[in-house]
C-alpha positions in Angstrom: 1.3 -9.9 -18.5 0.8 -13.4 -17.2 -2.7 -14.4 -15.3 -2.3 -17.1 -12.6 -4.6 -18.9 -10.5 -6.6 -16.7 -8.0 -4.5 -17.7 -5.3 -1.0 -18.3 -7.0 -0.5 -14.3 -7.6 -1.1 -10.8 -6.8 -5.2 -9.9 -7.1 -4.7 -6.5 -8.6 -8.0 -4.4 -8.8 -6.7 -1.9 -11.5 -3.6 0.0 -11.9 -3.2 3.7 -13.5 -0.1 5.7 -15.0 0.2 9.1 -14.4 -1.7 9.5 -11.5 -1.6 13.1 -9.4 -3.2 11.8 -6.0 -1.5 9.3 -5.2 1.3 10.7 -3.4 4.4 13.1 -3.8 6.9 12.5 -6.6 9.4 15.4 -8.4 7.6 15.2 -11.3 4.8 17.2 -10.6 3.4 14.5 -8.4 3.1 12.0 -11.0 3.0 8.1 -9.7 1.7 5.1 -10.3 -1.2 3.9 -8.5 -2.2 0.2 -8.1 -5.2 -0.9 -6.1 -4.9 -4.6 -4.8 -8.1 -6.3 -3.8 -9.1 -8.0 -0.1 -9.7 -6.1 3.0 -10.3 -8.5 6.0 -10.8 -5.1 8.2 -13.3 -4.7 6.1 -14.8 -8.5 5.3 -14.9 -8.8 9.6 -17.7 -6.2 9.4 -15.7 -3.5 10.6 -14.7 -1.3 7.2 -13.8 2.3 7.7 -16.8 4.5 7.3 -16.8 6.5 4.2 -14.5 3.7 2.6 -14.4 4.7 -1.3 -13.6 1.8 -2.5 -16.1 -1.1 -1.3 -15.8 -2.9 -4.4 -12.4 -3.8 -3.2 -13.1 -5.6 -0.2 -13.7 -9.1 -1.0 -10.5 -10.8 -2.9 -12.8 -14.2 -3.1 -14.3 -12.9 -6.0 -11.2 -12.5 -7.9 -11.2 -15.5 -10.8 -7.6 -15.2 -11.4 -4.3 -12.7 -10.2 -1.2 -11.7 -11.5 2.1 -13.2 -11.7 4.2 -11.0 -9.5 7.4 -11.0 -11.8 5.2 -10.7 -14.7 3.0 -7.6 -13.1 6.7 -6.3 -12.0 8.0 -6.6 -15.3 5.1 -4.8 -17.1 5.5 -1.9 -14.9 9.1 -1.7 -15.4 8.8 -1.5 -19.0 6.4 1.1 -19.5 7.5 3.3 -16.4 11.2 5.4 -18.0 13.8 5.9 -14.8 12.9 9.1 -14.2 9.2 8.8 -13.4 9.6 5.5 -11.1 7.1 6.2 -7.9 4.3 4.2 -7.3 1.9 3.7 -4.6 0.1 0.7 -3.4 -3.0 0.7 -2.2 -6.9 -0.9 -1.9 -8.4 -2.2 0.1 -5.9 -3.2 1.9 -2.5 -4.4 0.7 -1.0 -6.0 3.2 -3.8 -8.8 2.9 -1.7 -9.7 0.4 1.6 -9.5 2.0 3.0 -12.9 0.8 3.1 -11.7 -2.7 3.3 -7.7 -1.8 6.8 -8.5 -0.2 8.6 -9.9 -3.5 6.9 -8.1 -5.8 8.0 -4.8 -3.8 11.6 -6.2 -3.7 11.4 -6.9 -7.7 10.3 -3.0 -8.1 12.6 -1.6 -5.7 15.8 -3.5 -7.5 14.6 -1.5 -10.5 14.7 2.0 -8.7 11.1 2.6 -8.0 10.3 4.6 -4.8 7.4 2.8 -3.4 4.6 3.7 -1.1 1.6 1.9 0.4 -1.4 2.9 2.0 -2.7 0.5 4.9 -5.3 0.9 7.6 -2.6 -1.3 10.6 -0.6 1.0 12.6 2.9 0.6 12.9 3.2 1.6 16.2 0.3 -1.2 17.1 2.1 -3.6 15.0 5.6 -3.3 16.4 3.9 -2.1 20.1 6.4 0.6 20.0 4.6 2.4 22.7 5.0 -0.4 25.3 1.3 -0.9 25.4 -0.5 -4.5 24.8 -2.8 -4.0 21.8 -5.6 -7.0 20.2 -5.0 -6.6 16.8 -6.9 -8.8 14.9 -5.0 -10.5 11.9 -1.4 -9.2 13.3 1.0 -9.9 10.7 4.0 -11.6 11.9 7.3 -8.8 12.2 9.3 -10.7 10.3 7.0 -10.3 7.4 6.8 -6.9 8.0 10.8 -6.3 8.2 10.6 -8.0 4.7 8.1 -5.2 3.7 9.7 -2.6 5.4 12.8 -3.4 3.9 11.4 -2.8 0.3 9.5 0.2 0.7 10.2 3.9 1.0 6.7 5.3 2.9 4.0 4.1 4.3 0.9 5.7 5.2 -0.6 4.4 8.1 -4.5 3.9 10.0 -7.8 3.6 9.2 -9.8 6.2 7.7 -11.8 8.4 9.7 -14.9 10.2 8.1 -14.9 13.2 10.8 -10.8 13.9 10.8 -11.6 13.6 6.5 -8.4 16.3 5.4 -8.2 15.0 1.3 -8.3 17.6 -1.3 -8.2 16.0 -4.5 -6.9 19.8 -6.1 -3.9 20.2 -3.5 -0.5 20.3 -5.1 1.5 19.1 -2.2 1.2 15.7 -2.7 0.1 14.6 0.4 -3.2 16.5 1.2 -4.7 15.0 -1.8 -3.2 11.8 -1.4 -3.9 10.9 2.5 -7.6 10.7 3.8 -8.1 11.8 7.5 -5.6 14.0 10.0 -5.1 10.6 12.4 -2.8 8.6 9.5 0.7 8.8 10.1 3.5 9.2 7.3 6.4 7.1 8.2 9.8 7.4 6.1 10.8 3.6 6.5 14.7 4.4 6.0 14.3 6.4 9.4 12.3 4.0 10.9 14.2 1.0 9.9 17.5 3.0 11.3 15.2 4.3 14.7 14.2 0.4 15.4 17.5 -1.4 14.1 15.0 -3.6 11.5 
């Protein structure tokens, strides 16, 4: 794999193969799980309470990141046809969404089925509901058609400690993979069909 400047690349916390909480899959929930680092949610003083994974929150303190078509090509290697799911998550990965967009594109060509985990609500995002919303840090649509267009699911809001639902022993693939009852599952190829993306 090839290492880049800190700010040329993807900052990728730590990936894992084989992974049963990360999501559904047809092979006995097996994906892949990488955790990207930066949450600004989080580095603006307002994290999600109970947030597992504080060490993920400041992507300043990554020294170098990784090449996207390098990382994607790594992955593609060791991942046969059969078992390509993976699931992308942190902190949060659409801080990263200038490199998250091709390097979902470069997976996707190769047949993976990709989910990501993110604390923005799509419905806030796209103001589906006809309501004004201040969303701090709003990502521009266009970048999130590009996203949209790569992806399969996405798992949507913040984590909240009292609706907590995960249990890391259910086989479903989705109660031990989401955190709390308020997150919505959205199947992109509906929703890109539903909003003409």
């Amino acid at each position: 794999m090839k290492y880049v400047d800190a700010d040329k690349g993807l900052k990728v916390f730590d990936i894992k193969f084989d992974v049963t909480t990360a999501g559904p899959s047809p092979n006995n929930n097996k994906r892949i799980e990488l955790f990207l680092l930066g949450c600004d949610k989080a580095m603006r003083g307002d994290a999600c309470e109970g947030c597992f994974n504080r060490r993920l929150w400041d992507s300043n303190l990554a020294e170098f990141s990784c090449d996207i078509e390098s990382l994607a090509n790594w992955i593609i290697e060791r991942t046969p046809e059969n078992e390509r799911y993976i699931t992308i998550g942190g902190a949060e990965p659409t801080f990263q969404i200038d490199y998250l967009i091709p390097f979902c594109k470069m997976l996707k060509h190769a047949g993976f089925h990709i989910m990501i985990y993110t604390y923005r609500e799509l419905l806030h995002e796209f103001n589906i509901s006809n309501k004004q919303y201040n969303t701090p840090n709003k990502i521009p649509v266009s970048k999130w058609i590009a996203l949209l267009e790569n992806i399969d699911m996405i798992v949507d809001g913040p984590f909240i400690q009292e609706q907590r639902m995960y249990q890391e022993d259910a086989s479903d693939g989705f109660l031990s993979s989401i955190g709390s009852g308020n997150q919505r599952i959205w199947d992109i190829r509906f929703f890109n069909k539903y909003h003409q993306l």
